[in-house]
C-alpha positions as CSV (number, residue, x, y, z in Angstrom):
1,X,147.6,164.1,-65.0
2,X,151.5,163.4,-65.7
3,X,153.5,161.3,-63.5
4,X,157.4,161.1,-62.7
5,X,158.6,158.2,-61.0
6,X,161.8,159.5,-58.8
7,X,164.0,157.5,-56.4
8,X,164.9,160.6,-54.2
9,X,162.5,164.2,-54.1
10,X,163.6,167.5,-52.8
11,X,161.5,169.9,-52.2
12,X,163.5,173.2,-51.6
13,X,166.2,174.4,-53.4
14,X,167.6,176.8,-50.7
15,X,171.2,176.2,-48.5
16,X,170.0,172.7,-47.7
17,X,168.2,171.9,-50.6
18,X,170.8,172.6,-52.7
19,X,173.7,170.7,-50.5
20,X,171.2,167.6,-50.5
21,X,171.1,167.0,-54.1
22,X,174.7,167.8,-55.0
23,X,174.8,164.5,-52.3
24,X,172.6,162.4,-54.3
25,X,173.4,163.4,-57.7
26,X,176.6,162.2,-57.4
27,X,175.2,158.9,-56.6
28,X,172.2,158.7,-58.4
29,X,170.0,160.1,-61.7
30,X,167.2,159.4,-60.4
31,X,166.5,162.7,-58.8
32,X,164.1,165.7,-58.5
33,X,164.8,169.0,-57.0
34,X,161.1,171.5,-56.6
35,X,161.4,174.7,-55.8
36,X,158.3,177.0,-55.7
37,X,159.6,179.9,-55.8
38,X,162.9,181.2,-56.4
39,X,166.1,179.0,-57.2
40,X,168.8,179.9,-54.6
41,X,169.7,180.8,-50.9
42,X,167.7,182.9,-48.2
43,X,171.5,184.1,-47.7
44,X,172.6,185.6,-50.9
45,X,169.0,187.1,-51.7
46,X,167.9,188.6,-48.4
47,X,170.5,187.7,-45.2
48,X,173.6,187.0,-44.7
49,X,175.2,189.0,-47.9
50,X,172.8,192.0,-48.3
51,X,172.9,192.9,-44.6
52,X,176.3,192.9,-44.5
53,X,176.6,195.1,-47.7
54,X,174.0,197.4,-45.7
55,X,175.6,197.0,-42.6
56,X,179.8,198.0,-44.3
57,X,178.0,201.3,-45.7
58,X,176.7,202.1,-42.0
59,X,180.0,201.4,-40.5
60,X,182.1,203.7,-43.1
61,X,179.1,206.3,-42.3
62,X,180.5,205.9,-38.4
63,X,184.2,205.7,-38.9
64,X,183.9,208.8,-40.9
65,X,181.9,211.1,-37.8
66,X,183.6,209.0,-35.2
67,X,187.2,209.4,-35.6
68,X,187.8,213.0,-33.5
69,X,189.5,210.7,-31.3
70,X,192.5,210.2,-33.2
71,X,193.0,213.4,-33.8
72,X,191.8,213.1,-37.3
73,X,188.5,215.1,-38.1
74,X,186.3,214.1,-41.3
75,X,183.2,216.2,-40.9
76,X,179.5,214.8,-40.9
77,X,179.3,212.7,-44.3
78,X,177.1,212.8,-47.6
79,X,175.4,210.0,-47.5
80,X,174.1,209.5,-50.9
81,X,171.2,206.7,-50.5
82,X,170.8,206.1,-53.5
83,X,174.4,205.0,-54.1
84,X,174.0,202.9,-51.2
85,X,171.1,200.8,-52.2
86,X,172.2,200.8,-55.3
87,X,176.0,199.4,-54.4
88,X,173.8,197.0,-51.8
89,X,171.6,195.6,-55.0
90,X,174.1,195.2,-57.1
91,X,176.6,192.9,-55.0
92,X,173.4,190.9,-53.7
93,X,172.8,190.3,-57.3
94,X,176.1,189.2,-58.0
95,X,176.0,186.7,-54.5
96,X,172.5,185.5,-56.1
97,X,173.9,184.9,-59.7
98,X,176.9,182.9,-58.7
99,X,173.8,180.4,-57.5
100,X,171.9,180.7,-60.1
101,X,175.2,179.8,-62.8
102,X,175.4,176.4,-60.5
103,X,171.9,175.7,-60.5
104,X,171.9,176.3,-64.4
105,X,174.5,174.1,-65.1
106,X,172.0,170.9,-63.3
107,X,170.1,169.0,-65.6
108,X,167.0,170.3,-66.9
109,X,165.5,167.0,-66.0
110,X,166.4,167.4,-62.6
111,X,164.8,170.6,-61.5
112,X,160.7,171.4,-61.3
113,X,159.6,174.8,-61.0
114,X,156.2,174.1,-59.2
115,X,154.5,174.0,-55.6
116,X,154.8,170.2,-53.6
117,X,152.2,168.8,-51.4
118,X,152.3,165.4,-50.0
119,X,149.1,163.5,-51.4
120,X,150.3,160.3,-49.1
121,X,154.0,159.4,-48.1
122,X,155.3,158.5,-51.3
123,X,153.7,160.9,-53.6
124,X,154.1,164.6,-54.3
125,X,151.3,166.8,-56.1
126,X,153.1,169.7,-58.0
127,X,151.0,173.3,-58.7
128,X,151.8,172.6,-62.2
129,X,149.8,169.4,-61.7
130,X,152.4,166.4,-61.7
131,X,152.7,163.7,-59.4
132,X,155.6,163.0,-58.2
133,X,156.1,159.4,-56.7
134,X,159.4,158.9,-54.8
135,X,160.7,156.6,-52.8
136,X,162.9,159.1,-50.9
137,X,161.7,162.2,-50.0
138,X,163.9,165.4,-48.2
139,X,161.8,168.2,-47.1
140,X,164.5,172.0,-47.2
141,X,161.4,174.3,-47.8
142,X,163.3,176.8,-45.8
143,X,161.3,179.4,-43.8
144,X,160.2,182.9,-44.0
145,X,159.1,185.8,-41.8
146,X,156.5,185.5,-38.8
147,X,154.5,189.1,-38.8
148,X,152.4,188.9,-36.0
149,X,148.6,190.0,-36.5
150,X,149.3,193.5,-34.6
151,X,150.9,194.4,-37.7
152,X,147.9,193.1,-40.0
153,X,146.8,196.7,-41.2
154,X,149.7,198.2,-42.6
155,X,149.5,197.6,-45.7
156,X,152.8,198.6,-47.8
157,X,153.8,200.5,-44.7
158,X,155.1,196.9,-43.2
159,X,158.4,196.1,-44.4
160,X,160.6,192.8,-43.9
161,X,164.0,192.6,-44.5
162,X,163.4,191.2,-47.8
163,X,162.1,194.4,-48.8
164,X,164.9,196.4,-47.2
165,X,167.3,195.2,-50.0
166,X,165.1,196.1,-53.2
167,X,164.6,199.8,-51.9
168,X,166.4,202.0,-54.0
169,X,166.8,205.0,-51.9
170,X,166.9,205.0,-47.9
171,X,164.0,206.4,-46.1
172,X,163.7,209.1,-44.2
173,X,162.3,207.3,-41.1
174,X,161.5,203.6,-39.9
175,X,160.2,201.5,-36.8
176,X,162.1,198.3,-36.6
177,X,160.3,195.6,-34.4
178,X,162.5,193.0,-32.9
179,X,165.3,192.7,-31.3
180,X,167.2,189.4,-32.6
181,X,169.6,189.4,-34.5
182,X,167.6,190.8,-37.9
183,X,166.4,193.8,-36.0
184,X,169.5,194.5,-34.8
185,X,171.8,194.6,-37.3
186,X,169.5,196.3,-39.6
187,X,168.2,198.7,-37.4
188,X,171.4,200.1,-36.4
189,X,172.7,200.0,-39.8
190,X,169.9,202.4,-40.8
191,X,170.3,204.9,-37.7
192,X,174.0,205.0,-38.8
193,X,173.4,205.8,-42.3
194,X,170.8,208.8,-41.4
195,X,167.6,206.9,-41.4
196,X,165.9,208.1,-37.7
197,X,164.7,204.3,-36.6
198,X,163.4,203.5,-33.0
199,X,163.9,199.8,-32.1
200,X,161.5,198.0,-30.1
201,X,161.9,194.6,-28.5
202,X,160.6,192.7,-25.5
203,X,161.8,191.2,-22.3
204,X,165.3,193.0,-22.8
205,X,166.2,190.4,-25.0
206,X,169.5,191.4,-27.5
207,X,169.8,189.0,-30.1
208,X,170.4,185.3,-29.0
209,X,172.1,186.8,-25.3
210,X,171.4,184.9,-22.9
211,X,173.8,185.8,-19.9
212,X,172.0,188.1,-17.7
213,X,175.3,190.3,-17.4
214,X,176.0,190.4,-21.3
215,X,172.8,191.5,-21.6
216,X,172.8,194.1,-19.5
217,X,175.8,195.6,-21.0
218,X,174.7,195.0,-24.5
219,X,171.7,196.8,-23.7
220,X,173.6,200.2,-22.2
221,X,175.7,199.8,-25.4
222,X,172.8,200.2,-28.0
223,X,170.4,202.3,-26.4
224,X,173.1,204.9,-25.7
225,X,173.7,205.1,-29.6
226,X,170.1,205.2,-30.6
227,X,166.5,204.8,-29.6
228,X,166.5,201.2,-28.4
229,X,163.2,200.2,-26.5
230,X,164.6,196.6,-25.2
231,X,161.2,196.2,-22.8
232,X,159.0,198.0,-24.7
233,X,155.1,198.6,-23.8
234,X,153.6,198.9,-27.3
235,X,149.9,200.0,-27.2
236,X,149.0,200.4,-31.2
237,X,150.9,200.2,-34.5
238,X,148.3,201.4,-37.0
239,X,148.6,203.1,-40.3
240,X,148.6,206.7,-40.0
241,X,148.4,208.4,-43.9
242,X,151.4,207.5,-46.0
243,X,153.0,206.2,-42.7
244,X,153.0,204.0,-39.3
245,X,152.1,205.8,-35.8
246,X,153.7,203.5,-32.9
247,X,152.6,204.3,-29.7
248,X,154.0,203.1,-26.3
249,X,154.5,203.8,-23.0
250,X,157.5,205.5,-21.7
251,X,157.6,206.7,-18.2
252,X,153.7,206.0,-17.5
253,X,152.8,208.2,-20.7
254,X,151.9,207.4,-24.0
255,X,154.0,208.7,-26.4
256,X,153.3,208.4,-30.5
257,X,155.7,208.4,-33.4
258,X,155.1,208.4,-36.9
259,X,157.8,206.1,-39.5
260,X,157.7,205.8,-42.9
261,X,157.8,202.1,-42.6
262,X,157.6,199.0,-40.1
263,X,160.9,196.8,-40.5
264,X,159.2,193.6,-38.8
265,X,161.9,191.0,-37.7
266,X,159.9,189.1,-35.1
267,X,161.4,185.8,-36.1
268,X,160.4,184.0,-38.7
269,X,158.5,180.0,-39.1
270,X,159.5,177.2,-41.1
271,X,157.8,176.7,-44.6
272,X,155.8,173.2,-43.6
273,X,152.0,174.6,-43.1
274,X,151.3,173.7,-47.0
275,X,153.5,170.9,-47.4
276,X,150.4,168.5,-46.9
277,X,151.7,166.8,-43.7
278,X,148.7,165.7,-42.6
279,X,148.8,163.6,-45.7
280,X,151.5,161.6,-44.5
281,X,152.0,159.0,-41.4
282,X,154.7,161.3,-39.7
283,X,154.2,162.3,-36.4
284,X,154.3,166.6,-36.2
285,X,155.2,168.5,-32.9
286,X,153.0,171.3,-31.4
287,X,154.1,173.5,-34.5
288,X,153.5,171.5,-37.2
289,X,157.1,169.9,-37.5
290,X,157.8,166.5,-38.3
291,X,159.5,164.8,-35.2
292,X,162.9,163.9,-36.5
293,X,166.7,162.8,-35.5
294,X,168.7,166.1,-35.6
295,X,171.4,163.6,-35.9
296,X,170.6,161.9,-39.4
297,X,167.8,164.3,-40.1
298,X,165.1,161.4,-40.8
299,X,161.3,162.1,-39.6
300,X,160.7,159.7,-37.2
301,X,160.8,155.4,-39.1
302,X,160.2,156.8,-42.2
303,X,162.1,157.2,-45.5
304,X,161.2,161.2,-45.2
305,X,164.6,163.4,-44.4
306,X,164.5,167.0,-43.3
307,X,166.9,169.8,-43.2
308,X,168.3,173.5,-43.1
309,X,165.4,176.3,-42.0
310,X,162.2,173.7,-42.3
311,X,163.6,173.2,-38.7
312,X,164.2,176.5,-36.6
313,X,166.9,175.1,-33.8
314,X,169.6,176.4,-35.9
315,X,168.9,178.8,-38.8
316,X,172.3,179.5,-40.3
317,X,173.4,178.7,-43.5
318,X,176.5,176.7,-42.0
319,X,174.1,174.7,-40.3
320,X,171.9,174.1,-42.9
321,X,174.4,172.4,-45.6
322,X,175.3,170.3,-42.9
323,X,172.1,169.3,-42.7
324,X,171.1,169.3,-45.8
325,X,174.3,166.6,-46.8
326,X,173.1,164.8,-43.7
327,X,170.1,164.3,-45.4
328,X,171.1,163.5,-49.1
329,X,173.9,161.4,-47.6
330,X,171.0,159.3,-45.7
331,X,168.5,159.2,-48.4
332,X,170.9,157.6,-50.7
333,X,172.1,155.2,-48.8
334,X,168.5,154.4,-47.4
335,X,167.4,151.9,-45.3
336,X,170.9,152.3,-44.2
337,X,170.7,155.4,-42.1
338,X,173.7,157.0,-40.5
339,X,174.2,160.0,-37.3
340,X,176.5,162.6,-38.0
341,X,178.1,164.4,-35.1
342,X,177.1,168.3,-35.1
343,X,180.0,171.0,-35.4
344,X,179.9,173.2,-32.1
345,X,177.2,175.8,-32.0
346,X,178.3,178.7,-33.2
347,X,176.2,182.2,-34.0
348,X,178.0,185.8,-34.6
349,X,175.9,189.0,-34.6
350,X,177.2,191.8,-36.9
351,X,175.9,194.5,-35.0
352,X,179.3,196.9,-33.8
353,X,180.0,196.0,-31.0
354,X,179.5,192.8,-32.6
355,X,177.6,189.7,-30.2
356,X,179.0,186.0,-30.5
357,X,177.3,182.6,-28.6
358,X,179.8,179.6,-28.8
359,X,179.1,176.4,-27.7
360,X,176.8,176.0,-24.5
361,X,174.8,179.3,-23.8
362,X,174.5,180.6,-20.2
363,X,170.8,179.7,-20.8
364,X,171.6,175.9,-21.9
365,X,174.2,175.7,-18.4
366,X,171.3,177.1,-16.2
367,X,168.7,174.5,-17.8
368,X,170.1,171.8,-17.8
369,X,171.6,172.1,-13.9
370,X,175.0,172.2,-15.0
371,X,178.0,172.6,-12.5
372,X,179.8,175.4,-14.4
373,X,182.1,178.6,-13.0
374,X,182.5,181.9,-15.3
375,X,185.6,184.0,-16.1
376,X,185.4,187.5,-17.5
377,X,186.8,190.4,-18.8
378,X,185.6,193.6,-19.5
379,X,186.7,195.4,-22.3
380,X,186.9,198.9,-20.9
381,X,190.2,198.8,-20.3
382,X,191.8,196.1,-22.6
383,X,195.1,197.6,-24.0
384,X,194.4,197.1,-27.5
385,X,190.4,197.4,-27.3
386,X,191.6,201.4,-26.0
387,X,194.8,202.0,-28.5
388,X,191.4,201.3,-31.3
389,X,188.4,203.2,-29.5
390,X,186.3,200.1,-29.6
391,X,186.7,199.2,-25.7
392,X,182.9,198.5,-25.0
393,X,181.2,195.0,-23.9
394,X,182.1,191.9,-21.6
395,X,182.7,188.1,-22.4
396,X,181.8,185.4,-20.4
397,X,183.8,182.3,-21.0
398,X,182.5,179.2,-18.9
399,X,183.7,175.5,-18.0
400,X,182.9,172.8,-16.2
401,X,183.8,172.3,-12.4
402,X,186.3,169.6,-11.4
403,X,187.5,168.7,-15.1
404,X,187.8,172.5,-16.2
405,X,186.6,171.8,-19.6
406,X,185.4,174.9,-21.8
407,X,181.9,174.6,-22.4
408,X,181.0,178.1,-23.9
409,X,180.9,181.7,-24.1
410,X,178.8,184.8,-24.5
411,X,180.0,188.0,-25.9
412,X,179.7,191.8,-26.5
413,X,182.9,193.6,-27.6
414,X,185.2,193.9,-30.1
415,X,185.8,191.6,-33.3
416,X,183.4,189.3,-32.1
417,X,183.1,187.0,-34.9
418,X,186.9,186.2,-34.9
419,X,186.7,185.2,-31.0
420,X,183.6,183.2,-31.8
421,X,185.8,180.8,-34.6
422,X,188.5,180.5,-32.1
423,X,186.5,179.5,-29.2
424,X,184.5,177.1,-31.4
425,X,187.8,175.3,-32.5
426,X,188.8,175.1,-28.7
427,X,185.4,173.8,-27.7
428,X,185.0,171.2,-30.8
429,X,188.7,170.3,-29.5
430,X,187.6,169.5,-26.0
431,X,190.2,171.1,-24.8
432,X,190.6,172.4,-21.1
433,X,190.7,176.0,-19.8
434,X,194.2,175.1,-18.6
435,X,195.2,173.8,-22.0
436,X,193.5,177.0,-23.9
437,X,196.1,179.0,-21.5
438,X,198.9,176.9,-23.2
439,X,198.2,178.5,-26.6
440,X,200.4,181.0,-27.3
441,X,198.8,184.8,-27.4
442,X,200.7,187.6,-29.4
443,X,201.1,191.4,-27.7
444,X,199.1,193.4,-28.0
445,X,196.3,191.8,-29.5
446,X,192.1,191.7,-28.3
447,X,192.8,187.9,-27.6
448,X,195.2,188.9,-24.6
449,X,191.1,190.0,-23.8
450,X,190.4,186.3,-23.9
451,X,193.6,185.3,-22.1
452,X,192.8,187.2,-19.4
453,X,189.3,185.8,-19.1
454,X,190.8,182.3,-19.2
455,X,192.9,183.0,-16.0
456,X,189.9,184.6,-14.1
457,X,188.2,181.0,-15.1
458,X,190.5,179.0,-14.2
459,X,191.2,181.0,-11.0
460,X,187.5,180.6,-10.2
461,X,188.0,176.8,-11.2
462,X,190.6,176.7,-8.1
463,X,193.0,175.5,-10.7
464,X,195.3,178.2,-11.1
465,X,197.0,181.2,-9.7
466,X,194.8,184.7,-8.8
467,X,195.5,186.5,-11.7
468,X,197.7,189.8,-11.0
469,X,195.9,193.2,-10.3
470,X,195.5,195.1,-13.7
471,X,199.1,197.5,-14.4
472,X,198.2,200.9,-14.9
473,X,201.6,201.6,-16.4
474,X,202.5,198.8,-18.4
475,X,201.3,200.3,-21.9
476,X,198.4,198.8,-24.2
477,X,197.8,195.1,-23.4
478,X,199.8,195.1,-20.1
């Protein structure tokens, strides 16, 4: 049996993985990076990237039967699907390659192609039959779907977003199951490029909303564009010929549909069952995951690190190079172990109308007893949300009684993902509601949206004036 003596082993060569050794390589030689199965990012081969090339097809689909209101009239579009998988395919390969170029250019001494288990704290068992003994250790095994056991006898019926990307024609039909932030994007992405797809979630949940009001709204917004079961009351998914019959209650009666395919994007679970942690002295949680510092990302006392989606508080690539140069910063420099503040929470759905969480949730407020008041503004009637036809959804903006400062915000509407960086920066800034107000806002623009949500808040805060009643004849943004 070979041996390699290492002074720092990663195992994981995803977002984290990958930010983790670019940290210790540039300290140290001495390094190991095992990946057992593909070199790269969750992101560029089956997220962030190919959703989004999915999800710009869907919305050119929409523009194109969605403009009579303009005045300009296109007609129902050919969608070719073949073009569109194949455009999608392409470009993720190209995301993917830009990786791989990086990862080629490491050291070939560097990098082990192979399965790790821990045989004890210091030593690593590879599938290929090497022991790896390290004195460091950083666990970025990343995660990967959860499919619950429901779903068990579908065969190649059951589809998960992975598989969504390597299709090379659309379907004609498809159940997606969950309501987070997978299932939603790609679920509506499909119904707007032809695909008939039902959605079916539980507990009216909408991606990561929390505020009982956003959700509510969010809810009315989806299910009036297509079938979107929020609270649905599944009885059977079971394979049905070449396809998937779900049946589930609506209105007291049972009602069955047949798909071509289950899209299941129920969440997914960290990649730490086969790691061997039972081999090791760290202490695991009820799931299997090694207590650890979120701040410095070491397991409990011990010279093991973790980072990025081996962890599922915050699984987002953004997140996860942070973590993983928390962690490669830390093993270096071990015993010397440092705690890194963590950049304001920050998550963006690309569903249209997009959903954004900054900072504190309504849910984190609530939980923790906070003393908190909440402005609005609904987008309705926002000047510039009508001059574009996009005026549907709310935001929430909250802060903190007696010092006014912002604390968070939840949001359905418009541009959501540009609201989200702003409100970020102002909440990583610790700035005040009154001192957001002293940012300038340009007319008309969706921020005067967020302006006038400010005043409500700080109106509610008793710290400013009542804002005015809305103009009905002052023109877009008055």
């Amino acid at each position: 049996m070979a041996r390699k003596n290492v002074e720092i082993a990663i195992i994981g060569a995803g977002t984290a993985g990958m930010r983790a050794y670019r940290e210790v390589s540039a300290h140290t030689d001495s390094v190991l990076l095992i990946e057992a199965a593909d070199f790269g990012t969750t992101c560029a081969r089956e997220g962030c990237m190919p959703s989004k090339l999915l999800i710009a097809a869907a919305e050119a689909a929409w523009h194109g039967r969605h403009s009579d209101l303009f005045g300009v009239r296109f007609g129902e579009p050919d969608i070719d699907g073949r073009a569109v998988m194949k455009r999608v395919r392409e470009e993720r390969d190209r995301f993917v390659g830009f990786v791989l170029q990086a990862v080629d250019d490491w050291p070939d001494e560097h990098k082990a192609c192979a399965r790790a288990q821990f045989r004890s704290d210091h030593e690593l068992e590879l599938s290929d039959g090497t022991v790896v003994e390290a004195k460091r250790i950083i666990i970025a095994t990343g995660s990967r779907p959860n499919i619950p056991p429901v779903f068990a006898g579908l065969g190649d019926r059951l589809i998960t977003n992975a598989d969504v990307f390597d299709w090379h024609d659309l379907p004609r039909s498809v159940a997606v199951f969950g309501a987070g932030v997978i299932g939603l994007e790609l679920g509506q992405a499909l119904h707007r490029l032809g695909v008939r797809t039902e959605l079916f979630g539980r507990d009216g949940a909408v991606g990561p909303i929390s505020d009982p009001e956003v959700a509510a709204q969010a809810r009315h917004i989806f299910a009036a564009e297509f079938p979107f079961h929020a609270d649905a009351r599944v009885e059977r998914v079971e394979r049905s010929g070449d396809g998937v019959k779900v049946t589930h209650i609506v209105q007291g009666q049972e009602v069955a549909t047949t798909f071509d395919y289950c899209l299941v994007a129920t969440g997914r679970r960290p990649n730490v069952d086969n790691l061997g942690l039972e081999n090791t002295s760290l202490e695991l949680n009820e799931r299997g995951i090694p207590l650890y510092d979120p701040l410095s990302g070491r397991c409990g006392d011990s010279h093991i690190f973790i980072a990025g989606d081996s962890v599922p508080e915050l699984p987002l690539l953004h997140e996860a190079a942070d973590e993983g140069f928390v962690a490669g910063y830390n093993a270096t420099r071990f015993p010397e172990v440092r705690r890194f503040a963590r950049s304001t929470p920050l998550g963006v759905v690309f569903s249209d109308p997009q959903i954004m969480i900054v900072g504190e949730s309504h849910r984190d407020l609530v939980a923790r007893g906070a003393e908190f008041e909440t402005g609005s503004v609904d987008w309705q009637d926002q000047g510039r949300a009508r001059v574009m036809g996009v005026n549907k959804g709310i935001l929430h903006v909250y802060a903190e009684r007696n010092t006014g400062r912002f604390l968070g915000a939840e949001m359905v509407g418009p541009r959501a993902e540009h609201f989200a960086h702003l409100l970020a920066w102002a909440r990583q800034s610790e700035l005040t509601i009154a001192q957001m107000l002293e940012r300038p806002f340009y007319h008309p623009v969706l921020e005067e949206g967020l302006r006038t949500a400010l005043r409500v808040l700080n109106y509610n805060l008793g710290m400013g004036a009542k804002p005015p009643p809305r103009c009905l004849d002052c023109g877009p943004g008055g």
